[in-house]
N, C-alpha and C positions, 0 to 999 in steps of 0.2 A: 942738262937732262931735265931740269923744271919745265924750264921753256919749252920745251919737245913734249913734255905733257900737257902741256895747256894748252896746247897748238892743239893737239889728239881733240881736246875735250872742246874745244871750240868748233873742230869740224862735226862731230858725233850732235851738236848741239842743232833740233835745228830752227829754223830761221836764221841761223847763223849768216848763211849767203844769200836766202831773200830780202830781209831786212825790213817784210810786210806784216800786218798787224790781220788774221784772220781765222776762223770759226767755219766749220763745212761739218753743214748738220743735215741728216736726210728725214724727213716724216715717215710715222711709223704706223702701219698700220695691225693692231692684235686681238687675238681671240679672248676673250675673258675666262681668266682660267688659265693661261697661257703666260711664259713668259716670253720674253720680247729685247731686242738689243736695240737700243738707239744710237744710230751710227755717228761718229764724229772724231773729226781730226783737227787742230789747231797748230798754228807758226806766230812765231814773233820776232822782231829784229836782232839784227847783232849785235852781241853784248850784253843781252838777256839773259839773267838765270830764272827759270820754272821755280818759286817757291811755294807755292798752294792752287788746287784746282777746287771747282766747286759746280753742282747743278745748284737751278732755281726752276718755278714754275709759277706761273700766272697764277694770280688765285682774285676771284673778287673780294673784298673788303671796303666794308661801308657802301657798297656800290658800284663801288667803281675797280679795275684790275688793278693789282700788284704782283712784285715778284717776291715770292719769299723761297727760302733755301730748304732742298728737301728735305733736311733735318726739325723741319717747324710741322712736316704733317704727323697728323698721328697716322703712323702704318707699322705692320708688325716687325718685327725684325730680320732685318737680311732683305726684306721688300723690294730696298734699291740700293743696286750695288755698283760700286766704280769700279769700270774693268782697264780704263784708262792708265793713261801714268803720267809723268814730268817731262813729257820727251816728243807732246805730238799726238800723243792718240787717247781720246776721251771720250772715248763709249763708255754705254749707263746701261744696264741689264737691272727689268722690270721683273720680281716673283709674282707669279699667279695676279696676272693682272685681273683688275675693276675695273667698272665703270668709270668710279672716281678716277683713276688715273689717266682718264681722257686731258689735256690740256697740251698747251705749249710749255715747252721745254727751253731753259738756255743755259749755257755753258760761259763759266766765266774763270778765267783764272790770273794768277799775281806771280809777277817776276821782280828782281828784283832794282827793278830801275821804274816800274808802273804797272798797271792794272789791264785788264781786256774782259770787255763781255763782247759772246756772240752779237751781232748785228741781227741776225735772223736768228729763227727760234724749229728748233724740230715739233712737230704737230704729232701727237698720240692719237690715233683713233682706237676707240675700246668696243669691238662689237661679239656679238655672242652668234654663236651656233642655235637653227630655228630646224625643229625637225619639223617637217608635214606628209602626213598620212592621207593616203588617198586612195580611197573615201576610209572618212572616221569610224562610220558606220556599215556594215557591212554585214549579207545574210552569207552565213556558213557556205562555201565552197565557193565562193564570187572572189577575183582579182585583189589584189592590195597592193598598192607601191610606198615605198617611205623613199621621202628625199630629205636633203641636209642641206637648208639655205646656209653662205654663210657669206657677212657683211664686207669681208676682206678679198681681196684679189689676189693672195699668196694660196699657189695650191697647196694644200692639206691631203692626206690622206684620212677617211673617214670610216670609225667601225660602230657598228649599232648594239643597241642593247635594249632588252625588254626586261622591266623587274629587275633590275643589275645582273641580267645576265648577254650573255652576247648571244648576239642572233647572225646566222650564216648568210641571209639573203635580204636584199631590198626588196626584193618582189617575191608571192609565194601567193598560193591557193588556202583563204583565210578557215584553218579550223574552228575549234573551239577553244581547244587551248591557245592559240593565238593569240584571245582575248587579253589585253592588259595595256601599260604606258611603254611606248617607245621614247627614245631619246639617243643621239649620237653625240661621235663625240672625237675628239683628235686625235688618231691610231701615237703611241706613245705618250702622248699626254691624257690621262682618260678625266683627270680631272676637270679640264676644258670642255666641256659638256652643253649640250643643248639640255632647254627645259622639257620636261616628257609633254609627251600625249598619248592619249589615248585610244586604244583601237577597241571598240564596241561591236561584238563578231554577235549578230543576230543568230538564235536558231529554235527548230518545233520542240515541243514538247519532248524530252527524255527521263528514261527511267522511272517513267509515270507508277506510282505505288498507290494499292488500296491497301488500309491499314483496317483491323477490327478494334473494339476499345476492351476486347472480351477475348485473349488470344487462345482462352482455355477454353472448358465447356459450357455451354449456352445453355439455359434452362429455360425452361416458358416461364413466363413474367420478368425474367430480367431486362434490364436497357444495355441495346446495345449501337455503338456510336461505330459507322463509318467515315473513315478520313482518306480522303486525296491529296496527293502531293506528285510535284515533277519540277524536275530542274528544265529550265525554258527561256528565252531571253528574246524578249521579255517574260516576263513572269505572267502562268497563266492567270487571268481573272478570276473571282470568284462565279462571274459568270460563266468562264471559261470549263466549268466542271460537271461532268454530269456521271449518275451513278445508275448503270441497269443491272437488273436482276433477269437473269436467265433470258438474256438478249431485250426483255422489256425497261424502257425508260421509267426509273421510279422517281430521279428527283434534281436538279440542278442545284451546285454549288458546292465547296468544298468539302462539305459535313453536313452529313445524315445522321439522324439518331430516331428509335424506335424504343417509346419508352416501356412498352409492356409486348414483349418480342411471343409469337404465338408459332405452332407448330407450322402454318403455311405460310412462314415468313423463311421457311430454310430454302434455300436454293445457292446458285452459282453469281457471285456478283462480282463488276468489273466497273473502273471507274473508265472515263474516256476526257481526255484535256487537250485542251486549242488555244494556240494563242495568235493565230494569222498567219504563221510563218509555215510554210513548205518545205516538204523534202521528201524528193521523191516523189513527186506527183500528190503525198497524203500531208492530208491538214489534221487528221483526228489518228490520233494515237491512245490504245486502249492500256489499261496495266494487266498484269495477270489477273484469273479468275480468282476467288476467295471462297470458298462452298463454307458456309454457313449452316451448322447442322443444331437446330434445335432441338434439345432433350426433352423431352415430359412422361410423367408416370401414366401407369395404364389406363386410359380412354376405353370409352366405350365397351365394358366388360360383358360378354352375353355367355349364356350355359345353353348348350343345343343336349336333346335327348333322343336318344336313337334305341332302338324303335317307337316311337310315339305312345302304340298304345302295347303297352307292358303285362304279359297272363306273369299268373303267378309260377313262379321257376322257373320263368323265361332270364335272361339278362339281359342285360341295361349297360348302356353305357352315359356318362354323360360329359360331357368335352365341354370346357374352357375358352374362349378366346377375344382377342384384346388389342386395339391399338396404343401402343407404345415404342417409344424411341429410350434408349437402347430396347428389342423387344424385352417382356416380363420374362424372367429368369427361376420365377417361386411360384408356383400355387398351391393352395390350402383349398378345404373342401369340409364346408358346414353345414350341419342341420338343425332346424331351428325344433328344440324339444318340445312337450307337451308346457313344459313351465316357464315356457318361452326363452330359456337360454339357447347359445349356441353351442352343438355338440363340434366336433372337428372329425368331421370321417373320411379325412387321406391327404391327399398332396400329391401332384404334379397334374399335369395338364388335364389328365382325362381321371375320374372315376369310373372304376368299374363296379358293377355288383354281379355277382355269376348267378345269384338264385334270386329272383322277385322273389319275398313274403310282405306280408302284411304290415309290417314292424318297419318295412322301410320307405313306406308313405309318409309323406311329408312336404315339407318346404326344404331348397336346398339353394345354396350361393356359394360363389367360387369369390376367393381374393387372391387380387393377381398384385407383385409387385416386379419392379424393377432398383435399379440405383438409386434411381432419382426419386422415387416414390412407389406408392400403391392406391388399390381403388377394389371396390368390390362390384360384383353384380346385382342385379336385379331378384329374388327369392324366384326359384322356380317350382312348381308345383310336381310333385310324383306321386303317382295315384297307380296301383293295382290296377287292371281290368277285369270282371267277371268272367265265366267261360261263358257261348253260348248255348241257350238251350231250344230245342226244338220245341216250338208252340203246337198243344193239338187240336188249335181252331186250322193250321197250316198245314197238316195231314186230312182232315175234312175237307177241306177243299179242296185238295188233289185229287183226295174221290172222289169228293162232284165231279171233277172236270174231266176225269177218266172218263167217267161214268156216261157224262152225256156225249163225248165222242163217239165209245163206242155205241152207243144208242142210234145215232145221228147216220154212226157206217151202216147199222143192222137197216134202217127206215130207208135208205139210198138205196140200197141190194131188193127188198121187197116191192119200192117205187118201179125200179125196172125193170122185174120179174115182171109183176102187175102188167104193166104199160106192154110187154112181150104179147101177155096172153092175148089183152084187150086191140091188139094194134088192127087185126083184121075187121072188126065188128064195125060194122058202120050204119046205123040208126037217125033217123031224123025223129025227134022230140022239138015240144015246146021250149024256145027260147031263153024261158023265161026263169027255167026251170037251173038251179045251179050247181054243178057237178062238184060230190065233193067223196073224200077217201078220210077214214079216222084212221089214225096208226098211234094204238095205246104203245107207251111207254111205262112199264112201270121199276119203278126206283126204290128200294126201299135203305133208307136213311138208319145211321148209327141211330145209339142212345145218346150221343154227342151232342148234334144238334138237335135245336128246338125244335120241336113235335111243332105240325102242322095239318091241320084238319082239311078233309077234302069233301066237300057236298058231292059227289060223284058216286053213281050207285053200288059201284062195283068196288072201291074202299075198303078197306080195311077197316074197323074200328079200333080196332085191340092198337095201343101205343107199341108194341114191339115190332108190329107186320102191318105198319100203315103202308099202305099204298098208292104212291102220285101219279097220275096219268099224264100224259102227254102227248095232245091230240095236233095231227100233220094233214093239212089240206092239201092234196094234191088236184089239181088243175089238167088234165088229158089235153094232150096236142091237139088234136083232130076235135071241130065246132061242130060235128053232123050231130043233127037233134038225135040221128039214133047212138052215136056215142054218148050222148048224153043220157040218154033214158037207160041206156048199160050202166052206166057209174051210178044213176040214179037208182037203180032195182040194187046193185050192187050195194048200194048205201042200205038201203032196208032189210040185204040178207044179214042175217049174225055170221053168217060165212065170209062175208068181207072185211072185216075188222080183228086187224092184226094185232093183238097185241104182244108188247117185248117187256122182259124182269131184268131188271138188273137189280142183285142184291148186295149191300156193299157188308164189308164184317164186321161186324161189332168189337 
């Protein structure tokens, strides 16, 4: 029954029936990160028993190669493990391989009758996973492809990740957020990893912001700072920035400040940023408007007075008004007294007075205020005006003027009577001899005016019934000398000399 087991265990053994001394190792080729089996089988002759196996690996020392036993490297634990056994089969399983772990390999093991090292040696290649992006760089909406070099000729199945997250495609239409490091990696093993890259997704200006430094209310004279900003990639320049005010250019660069801010500095203002990059056909992207509204107290205070010129118990009005931001909300209404104080006579916009007297001549000023402040006016003047009265050098003169009208109509009417009767008479006289017609006027003048003497025969003396003449040369159509000798004898009668009274009333 012994015998019958040793026989058993002799055929189970093997090299039993070869009786050859050999090592069958394959070269390995693995990902870094990865672990890896190095294949191997060994036999040895009849008669042999398997007491101890063992790896080694090449290592330089002093210079030159030795082998030393995988137990002499410093590697973590579990690193490298015998999957082999006493029987023939002496595979080595690599954890999470290195670089370091590049080298030749040999297998040696002891029976108990002699020794055996492999004759050849298995070769470790250790190469890593190489991601490439193409192109690295890239404007928003343009192609990208990732690929996964990888040093080994075992296919691998491979999945990607951006920022340790997994990404669905190699190839895609590069957003914005697309921007970050790629790296792949061995679908099951994710630890076996290529080194990242980067993908730098170019794009125009966004989200372009004008900021105010003054979110509240603005007052004249405060400083107030505009600020630009936009997310953009690259990053807009500082020259890249310019700030207008109600569609005009005020100023290049990311910050504007106006240190003493004035009431026509309010308007609508937008910043506009570039940084080279396109989309959509536009390079210049504005941010929203910002209206800018400057407060100040009341400007320019003026008192209007209506009706100008003022009788007494007439009224008056006198009205207020003012530029200001927010407008003025209060008015006051002062007069300045005889003792030079100020009296207060009303409030709101307009004063009114319903009866002009005497008592409310004067100087008068309106103060206007607002929130923000107050201002007064300029002192205006209100003054009575007297009634008019009728002057009676102004009645004199009417009557003169009546006066010599109607005179003027009376001397017209007796010229053409005259000239009626005389029109038939026709005389030849001297030449030389000159045709003339008196036509007395006479006038007599108030006690009003100044008394005026007249060397005229017919005169009055007396000042109450002076008498002024007013002598009218009429000239006869008709040249026959005997027209003329008619107006000339006519001249000599007393019967041809008309005279008119106008008497005016005292």
């Amino acid at each position: 029954m012994d015998s019958l087991r040793v026989v058993i265990i002799l055929v189970i053994l093997p090299g039993v029936w070869s009786g050859d001394w050999r090592v069958t190792l394959e070269s390995q080729c693995a990902l870094k990160g990865t672990s890896v089996v190095i294949q191997c089988s060994y036999d040895y002759p009849f008669g042999h028993i398997v007491t101890s196996t063992s790896w080694s690996k090449v290592k330089l020392h002093l210079g030159s190669p030795r082998l030393f036993a995988l137990s002499q490297f410093s590697a973590p634990s579990g690193h490298f493990k015998y999957l082999g056994n006493k029987r023939g089969d002496c595979d080595l399983k690599i954890n999470d391989v290195q670089i370091a772990d590049t080298g030749s390999y040999y297998f040696s093991f002891v029976t108990t009758l002699n020794r055996w090292r492999s004759q050849t040696h298995s070769y470790l290649s250790v190469k890593e996973l190489t991601t490439v992006v193409q192109p690295s760089t890239v404007t928003e909406g343009d192609d990208v492809r990732l690929t996964c070099v990888s040093g080994c000729p075992n296919p691998t199945t491979i999945v990607w990740f951006k920022d340790g997250q997994p990404v669905s495609g190699s190839v895609f239409q590069a957003r914005i957020e697309d921007a970050g490091r790629y790296y792949c990696a061995v679908q099951g093993q994710e630890t076996a990893r290529s080194a990242s890259v980067a993908l730098n997704v170019q794009y125009a200006p966004k989200k372009v912001t004008l900021t105010v430094s003054s979110p509240g209310d603005v007052v004249k004279g405060d400083t107030v700072t505009f600020r630009c900003s936009s997310d953009a990639n690259p990053p807009v320049t500082e020259r890249g920035y310019s700030l207008y005010k109600d569609g005009q250019f005020i100023s290049s660069g990311q910050k504007h400040s106006i240190s003493d801010v004035q009431p026509g500095h309010s308007g609508r203002y937008y910043c506009q940023a570039w940084n080279n990059i396109t989309w959509r056909g536009n390079a210049l992207f504005n941010s929203a408007e910002v209206h800018l509204d400057v407060q100040y107290p009341p400007m320019n205070v003026s008192v209007s007075v209506a009706p100008q010129q003022v009788l007494e118990g007439s009224s008056v009005n006198l009205t207020c008004s003012s530029d200001a931001n927010p407008p003025a909300d209060s008015y006051a209404w002062y007069k300045t007294a005889v003792s030079g104080s100020m009296l207060q006579m009303g409030s709101g916009q307009m004063l009114f007075l319903p009866s002009m007297e005497a008592s409310h001549n004067g100087l008068y000023l309106c103060l206007a205020r607002n929130s923000v402040g107050e201002n007064n006016s300029t002192e205006v003047l209100l003054v009575m005006a007297e009634k008019l009265q009728t002057s009676p050098s102004i009645a004199v003169l009417v009557g003169i003027g009546v006066a010599l009208c109607v005179t003027l109509m009376i001397v017209l009417l007796l010229f053409w009577k005259k000239q009626r009767t005389n029109a038939g008479e026709k005389q030849t006289e001297d030449p030389s001899d000159e045709p003339s017609d008196s036509v007395y006027a006479n006038i007599l003048m108030s006690p009003s005016s100044a008394p005026q003497r007249n060397s005229h025969p017919h005169a009055s003396t007396s000042y109450e019934d002076e008498i002024l003449y007013a002598t009218v040369n009429i000239k006869p159509k008709n040249t026959s000398r005997a027209a003329q000798d008619s107006w000339s004898k006519a001249g000599e009668n007393s019967d041809s000399v008309i005279y008119a009274s106008v008497v005016t009333s005292r």
